[in-house]
C-alpha positions in Angstrom: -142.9 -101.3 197.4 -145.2 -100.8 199.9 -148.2 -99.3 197.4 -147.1 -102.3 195.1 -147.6 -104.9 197.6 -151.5 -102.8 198.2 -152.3 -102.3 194.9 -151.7 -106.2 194.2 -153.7 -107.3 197.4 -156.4 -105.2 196.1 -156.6 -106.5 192.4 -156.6 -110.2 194.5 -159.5 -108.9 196.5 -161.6 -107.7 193.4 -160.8 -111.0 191.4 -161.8 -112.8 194.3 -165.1 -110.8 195.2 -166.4 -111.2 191.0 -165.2 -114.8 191.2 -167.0 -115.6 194.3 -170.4 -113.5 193.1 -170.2 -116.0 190.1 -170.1 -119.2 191.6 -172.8 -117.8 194.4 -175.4 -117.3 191.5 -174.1 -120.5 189.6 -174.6 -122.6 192.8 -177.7 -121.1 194.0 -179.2 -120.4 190.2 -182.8 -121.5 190.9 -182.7 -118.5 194.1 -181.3 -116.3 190.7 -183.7 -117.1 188.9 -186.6 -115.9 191.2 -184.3 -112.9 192.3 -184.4 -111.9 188.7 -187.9 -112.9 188.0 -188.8 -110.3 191.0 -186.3 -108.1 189.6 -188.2 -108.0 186.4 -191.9 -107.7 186.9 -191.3 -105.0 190.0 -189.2 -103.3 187.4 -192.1 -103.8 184.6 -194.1 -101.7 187.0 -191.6 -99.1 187.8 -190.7 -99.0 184.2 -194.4 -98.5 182.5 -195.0 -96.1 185.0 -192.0 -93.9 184.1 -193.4 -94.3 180.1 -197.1 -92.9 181.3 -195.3 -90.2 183.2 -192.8 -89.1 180.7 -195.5 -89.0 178.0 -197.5 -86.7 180.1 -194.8 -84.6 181.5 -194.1 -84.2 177.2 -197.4 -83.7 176.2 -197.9 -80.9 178.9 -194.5 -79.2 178.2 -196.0 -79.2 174.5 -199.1 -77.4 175.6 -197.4 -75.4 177.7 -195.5 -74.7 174.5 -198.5 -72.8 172.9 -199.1 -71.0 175.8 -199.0 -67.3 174.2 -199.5 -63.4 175.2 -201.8 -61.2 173.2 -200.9 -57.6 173.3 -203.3 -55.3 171.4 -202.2 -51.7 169.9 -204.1 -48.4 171.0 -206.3 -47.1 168.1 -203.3 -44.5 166.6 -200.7 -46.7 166.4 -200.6 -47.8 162.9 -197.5 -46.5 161.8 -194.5 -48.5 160.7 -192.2 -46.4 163.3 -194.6 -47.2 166.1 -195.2 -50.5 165.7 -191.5 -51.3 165.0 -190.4 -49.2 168.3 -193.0 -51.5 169.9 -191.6 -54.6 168.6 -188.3 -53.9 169.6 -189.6 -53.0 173.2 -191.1 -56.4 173.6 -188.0 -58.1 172.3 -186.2 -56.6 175.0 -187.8 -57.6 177.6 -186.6 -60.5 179.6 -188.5 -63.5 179.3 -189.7 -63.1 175.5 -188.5 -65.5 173.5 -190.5 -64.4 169.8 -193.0 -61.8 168.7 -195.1 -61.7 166.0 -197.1 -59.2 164.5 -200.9 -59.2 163.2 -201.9 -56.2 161.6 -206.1 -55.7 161.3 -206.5 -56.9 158.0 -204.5 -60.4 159.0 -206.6 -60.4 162.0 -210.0 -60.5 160.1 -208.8 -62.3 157.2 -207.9 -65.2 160.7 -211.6 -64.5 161.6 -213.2 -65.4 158.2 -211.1 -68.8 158.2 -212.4 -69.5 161.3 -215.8 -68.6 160.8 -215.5 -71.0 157.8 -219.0 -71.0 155.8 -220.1 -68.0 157.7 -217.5 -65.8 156.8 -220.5 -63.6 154.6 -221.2 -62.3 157.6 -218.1 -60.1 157.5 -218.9 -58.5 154.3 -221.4 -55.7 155.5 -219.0 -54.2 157.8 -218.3 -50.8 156.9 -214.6 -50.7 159.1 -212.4 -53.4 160.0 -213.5 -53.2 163.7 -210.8 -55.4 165.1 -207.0 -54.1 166.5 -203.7 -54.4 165.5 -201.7 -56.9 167.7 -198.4 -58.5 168.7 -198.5 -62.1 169.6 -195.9 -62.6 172.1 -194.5 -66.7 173.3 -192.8 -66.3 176.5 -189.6 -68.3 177.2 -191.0 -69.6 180.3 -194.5 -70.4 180.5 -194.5 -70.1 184.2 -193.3 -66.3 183.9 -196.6 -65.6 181.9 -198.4 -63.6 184.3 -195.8 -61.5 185.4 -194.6 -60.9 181.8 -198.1 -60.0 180.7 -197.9 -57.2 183.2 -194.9 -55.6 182.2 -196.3 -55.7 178.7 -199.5 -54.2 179.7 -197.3 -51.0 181.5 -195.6 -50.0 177.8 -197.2 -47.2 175.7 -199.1 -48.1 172.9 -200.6 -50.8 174.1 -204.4 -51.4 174.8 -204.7 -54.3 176.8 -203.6 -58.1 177.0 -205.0 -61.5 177.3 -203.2 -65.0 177.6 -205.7 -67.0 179.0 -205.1 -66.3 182.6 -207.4 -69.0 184.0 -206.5 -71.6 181.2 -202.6 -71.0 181.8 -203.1 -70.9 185.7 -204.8 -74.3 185.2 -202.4 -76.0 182.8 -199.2 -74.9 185.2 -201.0 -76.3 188.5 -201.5 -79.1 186.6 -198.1 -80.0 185.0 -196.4 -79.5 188.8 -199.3 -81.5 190.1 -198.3 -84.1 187.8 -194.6 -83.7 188.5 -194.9 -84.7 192.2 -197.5 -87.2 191.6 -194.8 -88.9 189.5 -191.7 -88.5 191.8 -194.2 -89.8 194.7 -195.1 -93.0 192.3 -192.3 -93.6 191.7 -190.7 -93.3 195.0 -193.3 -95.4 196.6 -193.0 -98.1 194.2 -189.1 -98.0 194.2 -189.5 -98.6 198.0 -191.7 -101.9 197.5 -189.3 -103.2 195.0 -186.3 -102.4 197.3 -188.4 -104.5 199.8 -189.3 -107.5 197.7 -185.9 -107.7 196.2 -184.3 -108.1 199.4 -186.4 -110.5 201.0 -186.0 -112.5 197.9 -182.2 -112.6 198.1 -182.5 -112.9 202.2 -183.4 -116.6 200.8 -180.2 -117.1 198.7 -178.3 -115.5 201.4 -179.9 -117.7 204.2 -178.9 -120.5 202.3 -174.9 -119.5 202.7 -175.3 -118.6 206.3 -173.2 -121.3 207.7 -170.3 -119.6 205.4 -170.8 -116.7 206.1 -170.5 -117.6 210.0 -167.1 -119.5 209.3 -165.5 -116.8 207.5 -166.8 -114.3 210.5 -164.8 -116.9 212.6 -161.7 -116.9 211.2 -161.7 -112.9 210.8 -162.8 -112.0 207.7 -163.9 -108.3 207.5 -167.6 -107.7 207.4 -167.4 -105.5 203.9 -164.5 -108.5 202.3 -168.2 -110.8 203.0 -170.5 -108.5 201.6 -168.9 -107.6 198.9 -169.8 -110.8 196.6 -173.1 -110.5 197.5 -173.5 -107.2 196.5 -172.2 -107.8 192.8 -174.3 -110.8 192.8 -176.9 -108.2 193.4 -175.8 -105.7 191.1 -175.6 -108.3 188.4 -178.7 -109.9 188.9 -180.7 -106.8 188.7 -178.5 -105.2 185.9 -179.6 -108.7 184.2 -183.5 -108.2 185.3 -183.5 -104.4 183.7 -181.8 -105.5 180.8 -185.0 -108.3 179.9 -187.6 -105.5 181.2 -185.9 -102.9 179.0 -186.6 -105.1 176.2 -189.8 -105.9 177.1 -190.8 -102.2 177.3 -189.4 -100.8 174.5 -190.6 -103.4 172.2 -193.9 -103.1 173.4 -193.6 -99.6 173.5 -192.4 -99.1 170.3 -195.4 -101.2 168.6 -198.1 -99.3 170.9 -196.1 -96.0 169.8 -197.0 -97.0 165.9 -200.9 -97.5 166.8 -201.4 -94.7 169.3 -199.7 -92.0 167.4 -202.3 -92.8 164.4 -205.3 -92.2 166.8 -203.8 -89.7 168.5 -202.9 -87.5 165.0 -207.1 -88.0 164.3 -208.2 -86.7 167.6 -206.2 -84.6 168.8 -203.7 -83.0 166.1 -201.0 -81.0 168.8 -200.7 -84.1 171.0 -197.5 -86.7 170.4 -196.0 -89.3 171.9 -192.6 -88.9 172.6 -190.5 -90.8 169.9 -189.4 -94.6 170.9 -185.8 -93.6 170.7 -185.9 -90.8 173.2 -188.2 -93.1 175.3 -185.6 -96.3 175.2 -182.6 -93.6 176.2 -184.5 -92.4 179.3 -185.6 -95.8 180.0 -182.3 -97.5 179.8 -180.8 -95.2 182.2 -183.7 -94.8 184.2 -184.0 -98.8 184.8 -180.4 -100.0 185.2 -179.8 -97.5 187.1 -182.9 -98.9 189.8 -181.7 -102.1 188.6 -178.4 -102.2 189.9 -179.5 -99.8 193.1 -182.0 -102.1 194.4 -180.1 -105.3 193.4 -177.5 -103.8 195.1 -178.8 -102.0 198.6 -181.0 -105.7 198.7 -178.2 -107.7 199.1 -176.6 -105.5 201.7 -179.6 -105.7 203.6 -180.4 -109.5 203.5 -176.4 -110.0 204.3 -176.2 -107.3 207.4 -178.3 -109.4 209.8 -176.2 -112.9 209.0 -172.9 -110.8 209.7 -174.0 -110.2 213.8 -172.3 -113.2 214.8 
């Protein structure tokens, strides 16, 4: 009976803290309005930022991607047992996700594409003077260097190259990126936190003489702040939902315009897809949305409550 009579009380409480929240942003809409209008372009910010950085993070994780180990054979092995005992070596070590084999003849027939209209040049050599190799893609790019070392210790092979200054460079810069990001995005999350709250310190300012009357007749602090942290919540679920559209509308029509440019300049480089963008934005900016909207209002009502 007991858990009945709480349960109920409870259910009474919750009606009561949504139906208050309404009528506080119904009565006070023009304070709404300029809570979500802060809502909104802080969140335009926040959220174009997180498109730039997610689009960078991709297009490294790409080229980090093609990041791949050359191992070259010793001159004698040329044999089909040797060079599959030496396949199956590489494949089982840890961290090699495929392997590929380039005999000489594929190597140079690779050099003559590339040499393109001076591929002639080729013709007057009396041996094919380049090696045998596996081309080995690690599973993790940041294991390169270590991987390439074990590699280098197996019999049979000559010697390895994977770029070690390129690779070194593109890894520094992806983590580089990575914290630049979270610190971008941290920074800007605090400024929104910080205009959002002294925008609803207004609205809340406005109810102050409620606020003290319900203090005075012994209210709970949390059954007062309760409204005005849905009101919170709702207004800046409702200010991510209009910047979401914004973003991924204008998103989507850069994505059509940028891709073309992008695909005659620089052939490995995409953006990443509109859809898969929208899904991390959604959750990305409701989720600050309803956080900030939320944590704002608690600040802005915590001072009023010291009665």
């Amino acid at each position: 009976m007991i858990a009945k009579g709480f349960t109920a009380m409870k259910l009474r409480n919750t009606v009561y803290y949504f139906r208050e929240a309404a009528v506080g942003i119904w009565r006070n809409r023009l304070m709404s309005l300029a809570s979500i209008i802060v809502v909104i372009l802080t969140l335009l910010i926040l959220g174009s930022f997180t498109l730039i950085n997610l689009n960078i993070q991709a297009i490294t994780e790409e080229i980090k991607g093609q990041v791949e180990i050359i191992a070259y054979l010793e001159e004698g092995v040329d044999t089909e047992e040797a060079i599959s005992r030496l396949r199956s070596e590489l494949m089982e070590l840890s961290g090699v996700q495929q392997v590929t084999f380039v005999s000489r003849d594929a190597a140079l027939e690779r050099l003559r594409e590339r040499l393109g209209n001076q591929a002639g040049i080729t013709e007057g050599l009396e041996r094919n003077p380049l090696p045998a190799s596996f081309e080995i893609r690690p599973r993790n790019p940041e294991q390169t260097a270590a991987l390439a070392t074990r590699i280098d210790s197996l019999s049979g092979i000559e010697s390895v190259d994977y770029g070690q200054k390129i690779v070194e460079q593109l890894l520094a810069f992806s983590r580089g990126i990575q914290v630049f990001g979270y610190i971008v995005i941290a920074f800007l999350g605090v400024i929104s936190l910080f205009l959002i709250a002294n925008t609803i310190k207004l609205t809340v300012y406005s109810r102050r003489r409620e606020i003290n009357i319900m203090k005075f007749v012994g209210a709970t602090d949390w059954f007062i702040r309760w409204p005005f942290i849905l009101e919170g919540i709702f207004l800046g679920l409702l200010g991510a939902l209009i910047t979401y559209l914004l973003l991924f509308y204008s998103y989507s029509f850069l994505y059509v315009r940028a891709s073309a440019w992008l695909y005659q300049n620089f052939l490995s480089v995409k953006m990443v897809v509109p859809e898969a963008a929208g899904r991390a934005l959604l959750k990305f900016l409701f989720a600050m949305g309803a956080g900030i909207g939320a944590v704002g209002s608690g600040i802005s009502v915590r001072r009023f409550l010291k009665v």
